[in-house]
C-alpha positions as CSV (number, residue, x, y, z in Angstrom):
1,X,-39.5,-18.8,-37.1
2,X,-39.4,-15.0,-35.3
3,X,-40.8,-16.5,-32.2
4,X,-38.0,-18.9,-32.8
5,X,-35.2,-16.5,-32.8
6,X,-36.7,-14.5,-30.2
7,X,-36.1,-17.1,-27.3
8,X,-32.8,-18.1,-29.1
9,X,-31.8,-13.9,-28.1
10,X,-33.3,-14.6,-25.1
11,X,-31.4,-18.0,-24.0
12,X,-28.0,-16.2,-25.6
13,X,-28.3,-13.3,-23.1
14,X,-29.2,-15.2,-19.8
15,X,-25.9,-18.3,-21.0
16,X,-24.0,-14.8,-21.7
17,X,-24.5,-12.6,-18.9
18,X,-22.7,-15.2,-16.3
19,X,-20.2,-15.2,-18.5
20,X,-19.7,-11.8,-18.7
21,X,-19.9,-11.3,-15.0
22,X,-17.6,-13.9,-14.5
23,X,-14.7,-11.9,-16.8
24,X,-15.1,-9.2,-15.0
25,X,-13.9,-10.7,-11.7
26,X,-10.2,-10.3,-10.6
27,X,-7.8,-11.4,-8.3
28,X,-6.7,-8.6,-5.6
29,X,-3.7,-9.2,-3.6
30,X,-1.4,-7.3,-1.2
31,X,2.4,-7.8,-2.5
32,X,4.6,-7.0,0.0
33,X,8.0,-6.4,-2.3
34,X,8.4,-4.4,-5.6
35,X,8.5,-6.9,-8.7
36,X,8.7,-7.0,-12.3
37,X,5.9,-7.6,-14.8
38,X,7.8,-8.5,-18.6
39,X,10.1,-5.2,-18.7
40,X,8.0,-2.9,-16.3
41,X,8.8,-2.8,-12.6
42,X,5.6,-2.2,-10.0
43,X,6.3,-1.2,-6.4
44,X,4.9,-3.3,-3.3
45,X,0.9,-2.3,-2.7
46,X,-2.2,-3.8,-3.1
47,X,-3.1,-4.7,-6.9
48,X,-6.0,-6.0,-8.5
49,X,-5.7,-8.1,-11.5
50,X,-8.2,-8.8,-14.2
51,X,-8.4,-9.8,-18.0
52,X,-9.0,-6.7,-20.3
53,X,-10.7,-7.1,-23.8
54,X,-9.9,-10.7,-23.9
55,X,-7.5,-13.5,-21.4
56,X,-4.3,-12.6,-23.2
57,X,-3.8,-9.3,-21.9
58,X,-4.6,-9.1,-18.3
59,X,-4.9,-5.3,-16.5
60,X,-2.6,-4.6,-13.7
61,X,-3.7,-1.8,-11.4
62,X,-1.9,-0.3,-8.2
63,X,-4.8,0.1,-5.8
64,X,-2.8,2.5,-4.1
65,X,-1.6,4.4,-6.3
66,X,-4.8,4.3,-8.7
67,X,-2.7,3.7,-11.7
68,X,-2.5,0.7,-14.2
69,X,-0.8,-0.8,-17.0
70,X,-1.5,-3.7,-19.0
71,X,0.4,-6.9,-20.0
72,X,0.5,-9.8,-22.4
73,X,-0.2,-13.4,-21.0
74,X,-0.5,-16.9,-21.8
75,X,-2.7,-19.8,-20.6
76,X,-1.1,-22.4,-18.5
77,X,-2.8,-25.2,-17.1
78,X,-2.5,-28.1,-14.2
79,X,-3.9,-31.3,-13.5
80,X,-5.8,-30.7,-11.3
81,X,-7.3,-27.6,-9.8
82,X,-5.4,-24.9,-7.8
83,X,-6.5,-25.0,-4.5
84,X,-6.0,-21.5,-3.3
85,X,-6.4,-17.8,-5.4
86,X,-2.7,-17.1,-5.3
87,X,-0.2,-14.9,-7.5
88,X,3.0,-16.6,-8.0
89,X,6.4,-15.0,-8.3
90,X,10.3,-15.9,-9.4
91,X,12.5,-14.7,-6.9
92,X,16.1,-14.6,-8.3
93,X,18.9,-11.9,-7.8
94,X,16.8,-10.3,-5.4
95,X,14.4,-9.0,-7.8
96,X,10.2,-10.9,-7.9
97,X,9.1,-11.5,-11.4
98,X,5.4,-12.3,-11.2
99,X,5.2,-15.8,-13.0
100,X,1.8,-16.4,-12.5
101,X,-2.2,-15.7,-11.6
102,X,-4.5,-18.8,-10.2
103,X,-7.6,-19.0,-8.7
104,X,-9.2,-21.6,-6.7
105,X,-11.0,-24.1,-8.2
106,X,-9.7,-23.5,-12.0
107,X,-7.2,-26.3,-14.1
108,X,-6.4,-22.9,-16.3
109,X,-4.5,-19.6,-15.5
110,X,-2.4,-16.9,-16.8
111,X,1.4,-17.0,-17.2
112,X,3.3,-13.9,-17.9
113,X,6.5,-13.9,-20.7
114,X,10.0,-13.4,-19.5
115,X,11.6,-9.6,-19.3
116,X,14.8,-9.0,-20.5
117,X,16.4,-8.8,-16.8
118,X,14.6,-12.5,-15.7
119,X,16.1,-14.2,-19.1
120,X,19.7,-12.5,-17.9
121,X,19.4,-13.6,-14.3
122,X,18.3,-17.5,-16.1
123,X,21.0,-17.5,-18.5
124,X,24.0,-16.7,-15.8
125,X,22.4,-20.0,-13.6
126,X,20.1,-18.4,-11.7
127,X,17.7,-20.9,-10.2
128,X,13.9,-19.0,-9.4
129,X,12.6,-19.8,-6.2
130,X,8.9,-19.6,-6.4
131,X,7.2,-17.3,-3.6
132,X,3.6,-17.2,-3.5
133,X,1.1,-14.3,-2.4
134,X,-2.1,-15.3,-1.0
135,X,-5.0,-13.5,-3.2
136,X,-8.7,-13.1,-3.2
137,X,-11.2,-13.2,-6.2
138,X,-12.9,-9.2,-6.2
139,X,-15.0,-7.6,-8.7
């Protein structure tokens, strides 16, 4: 029975260590236009992304500027799987709301809620167009 549990520890930390790796990974991309994340606005620069303590809340950080926030998320899912590591944005009333985060090869990724200033633009007819931003997976 000890030797038992001993290569169940053993099999638990070589399935986990992948996994943990793989959660560290984010997606890094150069945004070329100030945008809005919920209520928080973020200049253009380069920004990495990545999920903190668990999916739902996903750490923003200005690679430029060394500084980062963080922000609530939700799951959203395709299909079939996104082709391309992308972030992609709302564009409406001349403001970019970052929409959502996908990377290659996954059916899942992360949507961000509406801010107060999106559900405004949304509520006087404001149609989003979507602009996408090329991205990169990084660790």
């Amino acid at each position: 029975m000890k030797n038992f549990r001993s290569v169940f520890f053993v099999l638990a930390a070589i399935l986990l260590v992948p996994a943990a790796q793989a959660q560290q990974k984010g997606v890094k991309a150069d945004v070329p236009f100030d945008f809005v994340v919920g209520d928080r606005a973020y200049p253009a620069g380069e920004y990495t992304l990545r999920a903190a303590l668990n999916d739902s809340i996903i750490r923003i950080e200005n690679m430029n500027e060394g500084a980062a926030a963080f922000t609530q998320s939700n799951a959203c899912a395709k299909a079939v799987p996104s082709t391309e590591t992308k972030l992609v944005f709302h564009r409406m009333g001349g403001h970019y709301f970052l929409y959502q985060v996908w990377t290659a090869g996954n059916l899942t990724g992360r949507e961000f809620p509406k801010g107060r200033i999106e559900v405004e633009l949304a509520q006087n007819h404001e149609s989003p167009e979507a602009v996408i931003v090329a991205a990169v997976i990084s660790r």
